[in-house]
N, C-alpha and C positions, 0 to 999 in steps of 0.2 A: 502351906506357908510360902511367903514370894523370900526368895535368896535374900542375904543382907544385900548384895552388890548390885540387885540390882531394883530393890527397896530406893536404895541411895541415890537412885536417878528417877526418884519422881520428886514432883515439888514439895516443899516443907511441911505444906498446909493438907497433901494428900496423905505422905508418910504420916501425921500426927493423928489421923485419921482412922487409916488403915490397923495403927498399933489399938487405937479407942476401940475399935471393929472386935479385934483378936482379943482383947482381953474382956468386954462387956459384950455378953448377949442381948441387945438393946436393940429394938426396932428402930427409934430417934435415932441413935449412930449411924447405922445403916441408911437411914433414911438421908443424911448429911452428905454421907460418900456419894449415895447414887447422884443426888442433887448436883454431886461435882464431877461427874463424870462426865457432862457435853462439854466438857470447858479442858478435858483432855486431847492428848493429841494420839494419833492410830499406837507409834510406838508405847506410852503410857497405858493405852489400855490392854495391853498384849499382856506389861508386867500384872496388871491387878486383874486379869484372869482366874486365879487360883482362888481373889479374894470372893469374887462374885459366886462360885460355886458352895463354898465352905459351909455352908449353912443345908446344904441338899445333902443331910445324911440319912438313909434310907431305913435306922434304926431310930429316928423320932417318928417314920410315918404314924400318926394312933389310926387305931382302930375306926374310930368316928370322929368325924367332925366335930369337936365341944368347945366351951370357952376356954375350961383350962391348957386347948392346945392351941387357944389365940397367939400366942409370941411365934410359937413355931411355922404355924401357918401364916405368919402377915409376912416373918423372913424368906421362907422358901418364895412364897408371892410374888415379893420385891424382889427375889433374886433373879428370879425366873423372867420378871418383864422386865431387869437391867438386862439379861442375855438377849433375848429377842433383840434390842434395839441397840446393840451392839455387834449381831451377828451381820455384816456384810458391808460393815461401815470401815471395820482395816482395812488399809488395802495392801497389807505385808511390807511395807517399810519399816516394822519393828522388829522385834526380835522373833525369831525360826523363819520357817517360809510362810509364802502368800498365805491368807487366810487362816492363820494361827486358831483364831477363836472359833474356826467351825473344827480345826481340829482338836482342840481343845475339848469342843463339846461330845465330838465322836468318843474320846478316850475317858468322857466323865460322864456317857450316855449310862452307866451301869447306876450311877446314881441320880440320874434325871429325870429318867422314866420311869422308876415306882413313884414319885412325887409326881407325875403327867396324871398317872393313872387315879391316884389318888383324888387331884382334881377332878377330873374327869367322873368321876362316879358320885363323889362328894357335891359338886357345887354346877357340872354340866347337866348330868342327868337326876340333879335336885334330890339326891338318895339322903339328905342329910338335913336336918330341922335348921341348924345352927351355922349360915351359909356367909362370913363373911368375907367373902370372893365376888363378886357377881359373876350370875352367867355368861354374857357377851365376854366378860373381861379372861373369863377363866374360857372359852372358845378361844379369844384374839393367841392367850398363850398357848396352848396345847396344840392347835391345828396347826401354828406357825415352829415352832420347832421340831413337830413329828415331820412337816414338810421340808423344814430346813435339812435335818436328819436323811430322811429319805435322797433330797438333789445331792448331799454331799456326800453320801455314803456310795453313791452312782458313779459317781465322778472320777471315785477311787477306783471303781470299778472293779469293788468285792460286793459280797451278800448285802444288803438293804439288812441295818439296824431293827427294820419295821418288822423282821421278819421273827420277831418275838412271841412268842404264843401268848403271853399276857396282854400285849397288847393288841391283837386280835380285835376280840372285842370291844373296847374303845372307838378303835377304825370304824368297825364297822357300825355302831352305832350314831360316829359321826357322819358317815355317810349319807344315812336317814335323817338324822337329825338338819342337814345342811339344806333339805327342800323343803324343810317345817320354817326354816328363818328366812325374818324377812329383811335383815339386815345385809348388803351384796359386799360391800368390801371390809372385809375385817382381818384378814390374815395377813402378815405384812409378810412378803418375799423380795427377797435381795437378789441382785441376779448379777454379777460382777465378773468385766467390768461395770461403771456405769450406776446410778443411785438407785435404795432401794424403791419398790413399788408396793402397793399396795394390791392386793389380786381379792376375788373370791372365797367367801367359806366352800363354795361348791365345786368349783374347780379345785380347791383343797382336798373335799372329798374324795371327788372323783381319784385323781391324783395318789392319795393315799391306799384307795381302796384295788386299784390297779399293781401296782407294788405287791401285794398278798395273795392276791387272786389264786395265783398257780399253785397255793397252797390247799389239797383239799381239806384241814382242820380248818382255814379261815374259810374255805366255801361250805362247810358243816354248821359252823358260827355265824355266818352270816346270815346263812336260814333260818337260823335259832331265834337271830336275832330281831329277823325280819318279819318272821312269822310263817315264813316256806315261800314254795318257790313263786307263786303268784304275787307278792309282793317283792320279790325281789327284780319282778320281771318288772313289773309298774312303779318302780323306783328306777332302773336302767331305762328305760323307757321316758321319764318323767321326766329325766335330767336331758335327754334325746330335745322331747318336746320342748322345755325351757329355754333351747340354745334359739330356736326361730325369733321370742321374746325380749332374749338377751340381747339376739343378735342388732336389732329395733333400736336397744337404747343408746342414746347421743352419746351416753359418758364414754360405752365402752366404745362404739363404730368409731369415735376419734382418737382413737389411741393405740396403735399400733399392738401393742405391751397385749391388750386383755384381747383383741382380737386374736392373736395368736394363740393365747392362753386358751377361747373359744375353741381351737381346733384340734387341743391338747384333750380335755375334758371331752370331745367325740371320741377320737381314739380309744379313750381310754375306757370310755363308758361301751363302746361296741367291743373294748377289749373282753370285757367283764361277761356281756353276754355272751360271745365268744368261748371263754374260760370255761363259765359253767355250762355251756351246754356240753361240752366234752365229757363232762362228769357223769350227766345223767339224762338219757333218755326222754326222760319226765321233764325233763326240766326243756330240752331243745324245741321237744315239741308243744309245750306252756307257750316258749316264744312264738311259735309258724303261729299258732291257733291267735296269739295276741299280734299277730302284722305286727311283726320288729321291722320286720325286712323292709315294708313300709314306711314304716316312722325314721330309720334308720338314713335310708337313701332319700328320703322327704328331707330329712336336716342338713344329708350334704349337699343337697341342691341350694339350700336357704345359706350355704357355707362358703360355695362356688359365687352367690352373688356376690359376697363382700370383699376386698383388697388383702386377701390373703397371702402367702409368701408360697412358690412355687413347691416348694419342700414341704408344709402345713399340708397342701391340700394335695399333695399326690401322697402322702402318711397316712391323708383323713380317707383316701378313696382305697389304699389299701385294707386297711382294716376291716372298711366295707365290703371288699370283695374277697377277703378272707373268711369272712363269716356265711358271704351268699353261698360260696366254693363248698363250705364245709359241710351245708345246709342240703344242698343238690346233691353231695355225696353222701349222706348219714340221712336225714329227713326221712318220714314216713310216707311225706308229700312232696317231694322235691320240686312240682310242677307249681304247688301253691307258693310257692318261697319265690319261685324265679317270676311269676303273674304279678305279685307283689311288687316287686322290686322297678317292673316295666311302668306297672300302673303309679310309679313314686318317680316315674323320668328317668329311672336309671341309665337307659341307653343316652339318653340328648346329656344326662352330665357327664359321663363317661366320658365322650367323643371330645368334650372341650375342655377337658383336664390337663394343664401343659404340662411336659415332665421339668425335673428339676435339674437336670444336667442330662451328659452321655450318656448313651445306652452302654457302654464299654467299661464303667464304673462299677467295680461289683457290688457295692451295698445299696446298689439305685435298682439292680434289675428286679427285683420283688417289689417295690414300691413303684416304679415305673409305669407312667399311664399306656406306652404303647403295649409292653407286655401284659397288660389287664385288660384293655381293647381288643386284641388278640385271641386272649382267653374269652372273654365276651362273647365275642361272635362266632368262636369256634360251640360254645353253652347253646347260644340262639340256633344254630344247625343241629346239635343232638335232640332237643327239645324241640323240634320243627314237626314233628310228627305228632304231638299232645295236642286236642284238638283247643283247649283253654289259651294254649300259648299261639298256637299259630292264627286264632283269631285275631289273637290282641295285635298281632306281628302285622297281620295283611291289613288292618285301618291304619296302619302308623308309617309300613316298610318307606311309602314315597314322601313322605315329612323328614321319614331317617336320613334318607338320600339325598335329599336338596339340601338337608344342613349338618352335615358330615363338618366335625369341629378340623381345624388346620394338622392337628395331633396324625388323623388317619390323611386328610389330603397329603400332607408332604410326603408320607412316607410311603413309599412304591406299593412295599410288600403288603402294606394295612389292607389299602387301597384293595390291591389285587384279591385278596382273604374276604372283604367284605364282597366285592361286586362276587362272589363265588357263590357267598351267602345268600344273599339277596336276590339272587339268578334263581337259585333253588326255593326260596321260600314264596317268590312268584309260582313259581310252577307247583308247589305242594298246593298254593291256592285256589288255583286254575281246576287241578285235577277234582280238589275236595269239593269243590262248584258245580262241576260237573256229574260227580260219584252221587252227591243231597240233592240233585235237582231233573237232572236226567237218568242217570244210569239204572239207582236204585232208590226212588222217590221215594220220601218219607209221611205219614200224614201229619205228623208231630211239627207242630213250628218250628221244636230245633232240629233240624235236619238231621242231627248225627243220633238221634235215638230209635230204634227199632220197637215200635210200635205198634200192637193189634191194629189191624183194619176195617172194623165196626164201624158203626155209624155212631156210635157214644161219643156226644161232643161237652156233656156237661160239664161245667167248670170243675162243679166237685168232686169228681173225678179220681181216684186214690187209686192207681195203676197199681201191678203186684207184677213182679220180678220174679222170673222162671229159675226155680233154687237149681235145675240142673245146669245151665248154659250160664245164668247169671247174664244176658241180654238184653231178650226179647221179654217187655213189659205188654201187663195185659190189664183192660180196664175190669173184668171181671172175671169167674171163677167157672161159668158156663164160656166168656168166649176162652180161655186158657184150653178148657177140655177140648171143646170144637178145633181148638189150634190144632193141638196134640196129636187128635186122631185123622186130620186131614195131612198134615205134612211135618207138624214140627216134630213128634218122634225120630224122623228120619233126620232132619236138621240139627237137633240138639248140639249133638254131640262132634259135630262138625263147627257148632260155633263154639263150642267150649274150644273146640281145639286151635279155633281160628283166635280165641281172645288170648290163649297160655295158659299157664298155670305161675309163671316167675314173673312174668311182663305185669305194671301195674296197673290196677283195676279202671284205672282211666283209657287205657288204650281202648276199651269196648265203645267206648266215643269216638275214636278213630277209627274203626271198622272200615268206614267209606274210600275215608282218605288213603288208609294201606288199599283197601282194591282198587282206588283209584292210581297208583302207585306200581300197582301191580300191571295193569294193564298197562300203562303207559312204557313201564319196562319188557313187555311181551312187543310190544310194536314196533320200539327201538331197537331192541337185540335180537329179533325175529331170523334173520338170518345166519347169526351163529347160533340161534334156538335149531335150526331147522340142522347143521355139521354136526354140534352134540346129539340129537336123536339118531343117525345116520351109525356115531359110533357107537353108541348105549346101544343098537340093535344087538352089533354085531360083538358087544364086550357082552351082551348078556339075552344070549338068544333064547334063553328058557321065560325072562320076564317081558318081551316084545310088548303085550297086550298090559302091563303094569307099571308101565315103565312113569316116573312121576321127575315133572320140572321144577328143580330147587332154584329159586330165583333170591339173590342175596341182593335186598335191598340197603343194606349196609356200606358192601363193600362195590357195589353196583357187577355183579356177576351171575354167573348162572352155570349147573349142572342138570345133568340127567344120572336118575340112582333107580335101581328097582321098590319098589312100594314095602318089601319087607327091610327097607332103611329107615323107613319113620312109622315102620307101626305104633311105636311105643306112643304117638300123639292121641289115639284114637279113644284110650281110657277102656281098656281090655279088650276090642271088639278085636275078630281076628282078622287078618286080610281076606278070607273071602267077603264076610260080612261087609268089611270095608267097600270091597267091590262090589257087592250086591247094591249096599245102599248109595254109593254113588251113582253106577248105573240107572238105578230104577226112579232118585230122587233128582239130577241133573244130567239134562242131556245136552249141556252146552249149548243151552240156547242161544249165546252171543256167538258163537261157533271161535271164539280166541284162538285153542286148543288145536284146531281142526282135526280131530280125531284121533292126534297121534299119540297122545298123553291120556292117560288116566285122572289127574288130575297135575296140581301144584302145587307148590309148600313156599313160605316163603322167610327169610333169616331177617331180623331186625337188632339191635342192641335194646336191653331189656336197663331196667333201672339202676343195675352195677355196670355195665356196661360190659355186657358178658355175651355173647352171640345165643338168639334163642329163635329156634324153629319153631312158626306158626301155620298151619294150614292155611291153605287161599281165602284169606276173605272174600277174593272175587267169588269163587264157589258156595262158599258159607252162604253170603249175602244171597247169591239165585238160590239157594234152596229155598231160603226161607221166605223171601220176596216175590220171586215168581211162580208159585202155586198159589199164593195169595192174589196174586194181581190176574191170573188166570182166570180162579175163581168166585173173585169178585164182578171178573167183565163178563163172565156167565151168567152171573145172578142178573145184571143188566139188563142182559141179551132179553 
């Protein structure tokens, strides 16, 4: 009920109205006031607040939509779209503070939205024969108040209203439902200062569905809702693809308003995959297998084209690289996620992403494009060793360098971080060129696969994989045996050792490049190789003749340890064994070594980034290599 006093300060014709209102249940009455309510002014409509709701009591909801609950349903109706178009039009020159009527809504939200829900099940999602609401109309109201709801409950900066378990499901059905419509502006948002707008059902989704997210009952729900997690992927995805589309159209590229809004609905929607991949296993790796990372960094590249706001798109390139981050560190493939990401331009958007202010700001330094630059190219150095990435790295490095965005030119330190990068990932090139084409030729086109030496060139060809090393591939089951009993017995277990056991299964494609790696750090450090054997004699004069060089490709150093320090790589063989079969299987044919060493080992970071001892590739590779290439240029002879 509105106060007498302050009843008495509206016009004659409103008060005569408002009494008609209170005392008859009448659609016509109702229908009279709303009709008079553009013709108010902000403070009159603050007072009739009270009246606009009165009709939302959550004990006439029926059970089903019927005729006999036509009165009730045409008033709630009418109530509901007087609030919408009222909501963002005070501008607090009435009575309480600014924005009276959103907080109005906040405090009458307990009877708002079982009447939202209601709709929403009744006349959105057609559960009901007897529908008179129409669909669009009953979308225009539902999506626009759960969104009004949602911005102003932010603002206050307590819990999100949305975070009601009932209405869960709603969300997220509207979520789905907003890529099935073909209608683009329907939800009216207010944004004040300044007049309302009209925005997207989609960006409404998005929007709404972000707010809940961190709930795992709404990410239970939404699966349920969606039908699991492949559709949920190709609905986040869907909305990804559509912004290229959006981005196209005249209405919205001219309008500052929905462009923004465009970079809102990315965020939110890579929030989302983000969200649930945390959850579940299943679910992060649904996305690597479906290239999100792809589609993801594809649309902010299509993002970075348009007149976006400095702050929009250094938000839009966070989120993105909060997800790659997460991807690299959890992932089962962290190498396919970062391939991805390259082959989507990640690197050339990155670099021309400006930041939004000082780097001195604290809530800029996680969004900040130089501290994600940084992070970048410190990811392209760990991952410089995966034979997938550094391909893709050596067609691109000298494109990357001539158009280095102003982001890393201005800044000394970027500057200096890259040319580091870039120093090195020439030289991993270089070496890996040399390791597939000289050192340890392959007959296999891809150079980095270790392949029988036969003459089998047929296409069809079905190679089979040596279940011990997990390697060296064989075109058939006679040359495997022939392998075996000519030299690979004694190699096996030298490349098992050489590939890991923690290191990921892709590193066996890098075999070349770590011996190439290898050597190139025996040539350079050679001279304090030569002061560490000198003391290793003399700290350990029992293992003189076993004595093995641990070269840390990691942290770019080197020791000398005696050989019962890394037995444990060997896969039970004992140290003499050990000895035996190196001796008798390599005899340093490139003479690296020159006699003083037994062998090598060398330290890499493994896929946690955890330090892991692998035996020599360089050595692995001559086992297996050069009794093959001996005994092929015999058979010649």
């Amino acid at each position: 009920m509105i106060p007498a006093t302050q009843l008495s300060q509206l016009p004659q014709d409103v008060q005569k109205l408002v009494r008609t209102v209170y005392t008859n249940r009448s659609v016509a009455d109702f229908e009279k006031l709303c009709n008079r309510l553009p013709d108010c002014s902000a403070s009159e409509l603050c007072i009739l607040q009270p009246v606009l709701y009165m009709y939302l009591d959550p004990d006439r909801i029926p059970a089903k939509s019927t005729p006999a609950a036509a009165t009730d349903i045409e008033l709630v109706y009418r109530s509901l779209l007087v609030i919408v178009a009222t909501l963002g039009y005070i501008d607090g020159s009435g009575i309480g503070s600014a924005g009276s009527e959103k907080q109005y809504l906040i405090s009458a939200w307990n009877r708002v939205s079982p009447w939202l829900i209601f709709f929403h099940d009744q006349f959105i999602m057609c559960r009901a024969n007897y529908r008179p609401v129409d669909k669009m109309a009953a979308i225009r109201i539902v999506a626009s108040l759960l969104l009004h709801v949602v911005i102003v409950s932010g603002k206050r900066g307590g819990t999100t209203l949305l975070t009601t378990p009932a209405l869960y499901r709603p969300i997220a059905e509207l979520w789905l439902l907003a890529l099935k419509t073909k209608d683009k502006d329907i939800v009216c948002l207010s944004l004040s200062p300044g007049p309302a707008h009209i925005t997207s059902f989609r960006v409404c989704g998005s929007f709404l569905v972000s707010s809940c997210i961190q709930d795992e009952s709404f990410v239970t729900i939404l699966l349920e809702v969606s039908g699991g997690i492949d559709a949920v992927t190709s609905a986040a995805l869907k909305y990804l693809k559509r912004l290229r589309s959006m981005a196209k159209d005249p209405d919205i590229a001219s309008k500052a308003f929905k462009l923004e809004l465009l970079a809102l609905v990315f965020s939110h929607c890579v929030g989302i995959i983000t969200t649930t991949s945390t959850f579940d296993a299943a679910i992060r790796e649904a996305y690597v297998l479906r290239q999100s990372v792809k589609e993801i960094f594809g649309a902010l590249r299509v993002l970075q084209s348009l007149p976006l706001g400095k702050e929009s798109m250094a938000q839009a390139l966070a989120s993105s690289f909060t997800y790659l981050d997460f991807l690299l560190r959890d992932a089962d493939d962290p190498a396919s996620a970062l391939h991805q990401a390259l082959c989507a331009r990640a690197f050339e958007t990155m670099v021309h992403i400006s930041p939004s202010g000082p780097l001195e700001v604290p809530q800029l330094v996680e969004t900040d494009p130089r501290r994600i630059n940084e992070a970048f190219f410190r990811i392209l150095f760990k991952f410089s060793l995966d034979d997938k990435i550094l391909s893709y790295v050596c067609k691109h490095v000298d494109a990357w360098s001539n158009n280095l965005g102003p982001v890393v030119r201005q800044e000394k330190y970027l500057l200096d971080i890259w040319s580091s990068v870039e120093h090195t990932l020439r030289v991993y090139g270089t070496l890996r060129f040399k390791a597939e084409t000289i050192w340890w030729p392959s007959p296999s086109k891809k150079g980095r696969v270790l392949q029988c030496r036969c003459d089998g060139t047929a296409e069809d060809i079905r190679f089979r994989q040596c279940a011990g090393c997990q390697v060296v591939r064989y075109c058939s089951k006679r040359c495997q045996r022939d392998s075996w009993h000519s030299h690979h017995r004694l190699s096996c277990n030298f490349l098992k050792a050489a590939v890991g056991s923690s290191t990921p299964q892709r590193m066996k494609r890098s075999l070349r490049l770590l011996a190439g790696l290898e050597v190139g750090h025996i040539q350079r450090k050679w001279d304090n190789i030569l002061r560490l054997f000198a003391a290793a004699r003399c700290e350990y004069p029992k293992d003189r003749e076993r004595l093995v060089l641990e070269l840390g490709l990691n942290k770019n150093d080197e020791s000398v340890r005696p050989l019962r320090d890394y037995i444990f790589l060997f896969n039970g063989l004992s140290e003499n064994e050990v000895v035996d079969r190196i001796s008798s299987s390599w005899p340093d044919s490139r003479g690296q070594l020159h006699g003083l060493f037994l062998c090598s080992v060398i330290t890499i970071h493994d896929r946690y980034w955890s330090q892991q001892i692998l035996f020599s590739p360089r050595i692995a590779l001559d086992m297996e290599i050069v009794p093959q290439t001996f005994s092929r240029n015999s058979q010649d002879v």
